[in-house]
Steps between C-alpha positions, in 0.01 A plus 500: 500500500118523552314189612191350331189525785344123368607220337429558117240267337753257433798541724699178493447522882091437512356274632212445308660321219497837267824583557753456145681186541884547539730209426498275788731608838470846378311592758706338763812661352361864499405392880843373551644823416262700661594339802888512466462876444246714691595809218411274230163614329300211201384832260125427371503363149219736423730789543789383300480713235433838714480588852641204622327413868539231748260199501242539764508117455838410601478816814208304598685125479777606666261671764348153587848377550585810723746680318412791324744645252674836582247674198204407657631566902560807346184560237330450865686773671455731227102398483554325157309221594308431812526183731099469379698504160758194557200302709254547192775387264606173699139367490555527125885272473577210561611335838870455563403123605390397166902598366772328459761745694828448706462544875443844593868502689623344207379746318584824694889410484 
């Protein structure tokens, strides 16, 4: 599955307040799961309906948190995306910090 390079214009992840609103602990739950499962991928809602592609905005959340799912370790070793990529993209999301999410070991079990 190809990876989105940026956020989109209003990824539920930004953190400019443009993001779509999802109902709330939605985002903590696709975090959640994200961390349970390092093969789990959040699929862009802009590419639903065709190519689907992984959210630049949840690569570049879990980033901040240090754990980078399996598509992007990979989308990096195949030259996909760039490190420049996943830094550009996590000045764009929202901090960890400001979520309501289990403690990391918690969360890796």
């Amino acid at each position: 599955m190809p990876i989105t390079k940026r956020p989109c214009s209003n990824c539920p992840f930004r953190c400019d307040g443009a993001g779509i609103e999802l109902s709330p602990g939605r985002i903590e739950g696709i975090v959640t799961d994200l961390l349970k499962d390092d093969q789990q991928t959040f699929v862009c809602h802009k590419t639903l309906d065709k190519e689907r592609r992984t959210c630049a905005g949840a690569v570049a959340l879990m980033s901040k948190l240090g754990r980078l799912p399996v598509i992007a370790r990979l989308g990096l070793a195949y030259g996909v995306i760039t490190a420049a990529d996943v830094e550009a993209s996590a000045e764009m999301v929202i901090e960890p910090s400001a979520l309501d999410l289990p403690s990391l070991t918690a969360a890796s079990r």
